[in-house]
MIDOSE-1310 file (N, C-alpha, C; in nm, 2 decimals, decimal comma, always signed):
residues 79
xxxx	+3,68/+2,20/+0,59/+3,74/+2,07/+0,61/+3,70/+1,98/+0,49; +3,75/+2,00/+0,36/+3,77/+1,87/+0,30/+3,76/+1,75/+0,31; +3,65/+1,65/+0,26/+3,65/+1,53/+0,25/+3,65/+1,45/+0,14; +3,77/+1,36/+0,07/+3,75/+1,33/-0,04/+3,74/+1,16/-0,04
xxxx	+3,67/+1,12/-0,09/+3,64/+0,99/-0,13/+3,70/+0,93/-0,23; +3,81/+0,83/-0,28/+3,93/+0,78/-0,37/+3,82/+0,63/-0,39; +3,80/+0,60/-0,49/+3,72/+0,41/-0,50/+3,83/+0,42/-0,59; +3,92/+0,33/-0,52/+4,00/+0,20/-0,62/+3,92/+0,07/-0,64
xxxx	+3,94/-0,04/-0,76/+3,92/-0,15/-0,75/+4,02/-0,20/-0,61; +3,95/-0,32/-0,64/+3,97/-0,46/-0,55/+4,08/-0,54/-0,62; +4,15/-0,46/-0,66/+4,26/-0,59/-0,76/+4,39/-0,51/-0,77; +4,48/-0,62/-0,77/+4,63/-0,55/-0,73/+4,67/-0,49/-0,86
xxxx	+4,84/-0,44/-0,85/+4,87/-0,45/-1,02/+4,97/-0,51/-1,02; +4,97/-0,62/-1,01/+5,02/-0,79/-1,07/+4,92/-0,91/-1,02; +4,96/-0,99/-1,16/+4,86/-1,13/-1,14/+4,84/-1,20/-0,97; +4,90/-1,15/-0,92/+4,95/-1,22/-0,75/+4,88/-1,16/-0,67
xxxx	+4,85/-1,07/-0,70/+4,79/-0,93/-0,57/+4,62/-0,94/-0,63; +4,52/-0,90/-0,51/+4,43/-0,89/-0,50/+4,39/-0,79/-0,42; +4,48/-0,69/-0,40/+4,45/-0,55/-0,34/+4,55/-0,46/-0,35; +4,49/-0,32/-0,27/+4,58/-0,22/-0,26/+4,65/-0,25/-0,17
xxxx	+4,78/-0,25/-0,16/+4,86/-0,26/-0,03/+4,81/-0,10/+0,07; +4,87/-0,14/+0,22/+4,88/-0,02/+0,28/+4,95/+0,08/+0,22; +5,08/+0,02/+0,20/+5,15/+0,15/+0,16/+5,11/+0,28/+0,01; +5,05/+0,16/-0,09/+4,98/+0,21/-0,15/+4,87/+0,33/-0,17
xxxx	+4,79/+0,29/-0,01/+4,71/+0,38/+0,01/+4,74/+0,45/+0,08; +4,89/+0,49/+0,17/+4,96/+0,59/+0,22/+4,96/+0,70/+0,11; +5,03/+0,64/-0,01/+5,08/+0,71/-0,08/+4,93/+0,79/-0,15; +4,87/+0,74/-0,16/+4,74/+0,80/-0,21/+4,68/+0,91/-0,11
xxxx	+4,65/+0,89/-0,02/+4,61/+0,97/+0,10/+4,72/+1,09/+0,09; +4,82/+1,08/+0,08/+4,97/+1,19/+0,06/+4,96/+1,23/-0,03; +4,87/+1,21/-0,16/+4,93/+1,28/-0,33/+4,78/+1,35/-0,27; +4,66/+1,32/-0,24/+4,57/+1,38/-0,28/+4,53/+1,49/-0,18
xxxx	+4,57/+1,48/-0,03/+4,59/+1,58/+0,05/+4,69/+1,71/-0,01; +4,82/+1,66/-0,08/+4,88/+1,76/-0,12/+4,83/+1,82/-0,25; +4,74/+1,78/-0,33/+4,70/+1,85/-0,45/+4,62/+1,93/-0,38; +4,54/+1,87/-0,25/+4,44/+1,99/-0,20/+4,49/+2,10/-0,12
xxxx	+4,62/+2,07/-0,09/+4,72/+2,18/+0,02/+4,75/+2,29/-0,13; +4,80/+2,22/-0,24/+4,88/+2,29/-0,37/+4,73/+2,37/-0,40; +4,60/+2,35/-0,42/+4,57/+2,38/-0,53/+4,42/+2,47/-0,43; +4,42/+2,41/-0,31/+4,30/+2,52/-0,27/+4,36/+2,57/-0,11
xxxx	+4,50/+2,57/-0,09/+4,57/+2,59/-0,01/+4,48/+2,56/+0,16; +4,44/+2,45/+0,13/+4,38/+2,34/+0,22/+4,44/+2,24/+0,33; +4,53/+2,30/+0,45/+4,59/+2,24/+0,55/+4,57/+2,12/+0,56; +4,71/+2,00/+0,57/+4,69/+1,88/+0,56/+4,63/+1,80/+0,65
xxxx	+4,62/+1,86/+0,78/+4,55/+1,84/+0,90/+4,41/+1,88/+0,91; +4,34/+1,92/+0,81/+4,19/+1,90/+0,78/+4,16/+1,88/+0,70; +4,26/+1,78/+0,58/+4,17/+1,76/+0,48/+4,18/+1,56/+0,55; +4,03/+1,51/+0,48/+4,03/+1,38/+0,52/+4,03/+1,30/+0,36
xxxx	+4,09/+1,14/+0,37/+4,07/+1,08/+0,27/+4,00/+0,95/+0,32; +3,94/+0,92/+0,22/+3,85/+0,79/+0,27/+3,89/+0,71/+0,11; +3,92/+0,62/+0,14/+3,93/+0,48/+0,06/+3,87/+0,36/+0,05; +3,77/+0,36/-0,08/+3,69/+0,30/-0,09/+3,68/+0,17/-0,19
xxxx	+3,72/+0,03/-0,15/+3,78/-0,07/-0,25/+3,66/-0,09/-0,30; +3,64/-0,13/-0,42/+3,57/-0,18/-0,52/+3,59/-0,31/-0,57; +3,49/-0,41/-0,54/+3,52/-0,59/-0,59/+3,54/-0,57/-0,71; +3,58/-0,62/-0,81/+3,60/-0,63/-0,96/+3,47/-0,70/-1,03
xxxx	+3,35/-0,74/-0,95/+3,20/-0,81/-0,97/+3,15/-0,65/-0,96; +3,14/-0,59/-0,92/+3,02/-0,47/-0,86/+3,11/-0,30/-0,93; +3,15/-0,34/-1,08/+3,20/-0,25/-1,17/+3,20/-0,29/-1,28; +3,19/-0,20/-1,40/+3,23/-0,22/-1,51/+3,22/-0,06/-1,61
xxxx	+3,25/-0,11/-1,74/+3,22/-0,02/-1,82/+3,21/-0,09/-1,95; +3,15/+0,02/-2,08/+3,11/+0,01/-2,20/+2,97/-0,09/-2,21; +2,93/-0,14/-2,12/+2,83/-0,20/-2,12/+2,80/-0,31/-2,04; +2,93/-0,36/-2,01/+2,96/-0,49/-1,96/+3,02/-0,51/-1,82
xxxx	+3,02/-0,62/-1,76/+3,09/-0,64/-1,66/+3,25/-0,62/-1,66; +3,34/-0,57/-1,58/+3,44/-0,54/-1,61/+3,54/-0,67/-1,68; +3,55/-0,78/-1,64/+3,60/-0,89/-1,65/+3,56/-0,91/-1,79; +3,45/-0,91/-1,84/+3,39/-0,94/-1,96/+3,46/-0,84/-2,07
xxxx	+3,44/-0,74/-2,02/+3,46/-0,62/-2,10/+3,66/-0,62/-2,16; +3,71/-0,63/-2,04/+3,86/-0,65/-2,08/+3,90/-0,79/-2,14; +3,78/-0,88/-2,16/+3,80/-1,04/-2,25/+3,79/-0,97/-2,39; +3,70/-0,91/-2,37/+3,67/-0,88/-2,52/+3,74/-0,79/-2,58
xxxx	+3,80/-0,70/-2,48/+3,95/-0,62/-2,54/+4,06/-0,63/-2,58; +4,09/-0,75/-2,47/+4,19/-0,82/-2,51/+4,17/-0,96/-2,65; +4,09/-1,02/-2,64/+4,02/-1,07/-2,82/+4,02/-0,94/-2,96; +3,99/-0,84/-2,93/+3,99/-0,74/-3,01/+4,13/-0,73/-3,05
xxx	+4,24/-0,66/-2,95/+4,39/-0,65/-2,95/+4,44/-0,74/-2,99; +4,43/-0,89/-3,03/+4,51/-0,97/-3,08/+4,43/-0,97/-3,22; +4,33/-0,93/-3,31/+4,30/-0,94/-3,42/+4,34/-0,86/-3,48
């Protein structure tokens, strides 16, 4: 029985949204069960998905806090 763990952020994709929708995470739970049905011929009825939101404070990368990190990417990209 398969258990996979998916951490999305906490933030939509548009300025308006501040999460994953349900359907969103339908669809997620359905692509990643079927890569495990395709690829280790793993029955969709035992594999589990857990979805795990992520605030956009309590992540980052390259050094920095996420928010900080994509100011300064975006300052970079316009020079």
């Amino acid at each position: 029985m398969p258990i996979v763990t998916v951490q999305v952020t906490r933030e939509g994709t548009t300025p308006d949204r501040n999460s994953v929708t349900a359907e969103e995470k339908a669809a997620i739970i359905k692509g990643v069960s079927q890569v495990l049905l395709d690829v280790l011929n793993k029955p969709l009825e035992s594999t589990y998905v857990v979805i795990e939101e992520v605030d956009l404070d309590n992540w980052g990368w390259g050094g920095l806090p996420t928010v900080q990190y994509r100011k300064q990417r975006a300052a970079a990209a316009k020079s």
